[in-house]
C-alpha positions as CSV (number, residue, x, y, z in Angstrom):
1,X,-84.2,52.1,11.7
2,X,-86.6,54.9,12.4
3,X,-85.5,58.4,13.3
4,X,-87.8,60.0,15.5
5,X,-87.5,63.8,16.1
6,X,-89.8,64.9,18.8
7,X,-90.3,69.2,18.4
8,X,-90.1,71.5,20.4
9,X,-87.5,70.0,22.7
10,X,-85.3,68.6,20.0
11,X,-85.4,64.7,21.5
12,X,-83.8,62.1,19.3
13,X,-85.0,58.9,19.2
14,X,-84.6,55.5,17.0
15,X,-86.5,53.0,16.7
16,X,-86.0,49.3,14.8
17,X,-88.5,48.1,12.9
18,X,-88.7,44.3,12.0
19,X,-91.4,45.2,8.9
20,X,-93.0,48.5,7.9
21,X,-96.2,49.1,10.4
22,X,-98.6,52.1,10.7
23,X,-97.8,55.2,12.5
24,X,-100.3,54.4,15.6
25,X,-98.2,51.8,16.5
26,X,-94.6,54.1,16.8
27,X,-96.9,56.3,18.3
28,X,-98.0,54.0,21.5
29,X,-94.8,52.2,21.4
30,X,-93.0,56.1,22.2
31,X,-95.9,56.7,24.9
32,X,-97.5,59.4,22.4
33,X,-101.4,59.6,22.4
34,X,-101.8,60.4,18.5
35,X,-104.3,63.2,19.3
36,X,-101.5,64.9,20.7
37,X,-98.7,64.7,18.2
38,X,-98.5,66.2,14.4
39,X,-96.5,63.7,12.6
40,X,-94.7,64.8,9.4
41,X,-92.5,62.2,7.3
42,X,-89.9,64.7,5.8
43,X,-92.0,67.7,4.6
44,X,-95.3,65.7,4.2
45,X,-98.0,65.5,7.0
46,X,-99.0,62.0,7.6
47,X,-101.8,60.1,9.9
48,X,-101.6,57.1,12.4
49,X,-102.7,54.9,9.6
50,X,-99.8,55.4,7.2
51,X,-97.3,53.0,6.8
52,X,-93.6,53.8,8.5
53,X,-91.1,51.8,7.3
54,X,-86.9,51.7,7.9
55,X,-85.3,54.6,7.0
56,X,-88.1,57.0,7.3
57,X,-87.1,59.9,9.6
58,X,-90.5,61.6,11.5
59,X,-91.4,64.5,12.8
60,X,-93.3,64.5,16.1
61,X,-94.7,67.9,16.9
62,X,-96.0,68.0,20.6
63,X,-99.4,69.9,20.4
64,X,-102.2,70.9,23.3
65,X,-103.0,73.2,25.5
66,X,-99.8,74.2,27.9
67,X,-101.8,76.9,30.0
C-alpha cells in the first residue's frame, strides 16, 4: 500500500497498488490535477513521472492561488 498525506489539511489516504506506476497516475486516480500538488516521497521532491511503488508514503502539498 501507498500512504498518501494530503497538506495542509492533514487527510490520510491509502491506496493499493497491484505493480509500481508513475506518480500521474495516483495523482488522477485521487482527483489531483498534478499542476496543483507538490509531491514529496519522504524528504525528496519528486515529479508525475517517477515511479511509486508499495510502501512509499507521499506527501501531497495543495498549492494555488486561494484569494
Amino acid at each position: 500500500m501507498v500512504k498518501v498525506i494530503i497538506l495542509p489539511d492533514g487527510n490520510e489516504v491509502s491506496i493499493r497498488l497491484s505493480r509500481p506506476v508513475r506518480l500521474i497516475n495516483v495523482l488522477k486516480e485521487l482527483g489531483f490535477n498534478p499542476e496543483g500538488v507538490v509531491a514529496l516521497r519522504g524528504d525528496e521532491l519528486i515529479t508525475e513521472d517517477d515511479v511509486v511503488s508499495d510502501g512509499d508514503l507521499l506527501k501531497l502539498i495543495k498549492v494555488g492561488s486561494f484569494g
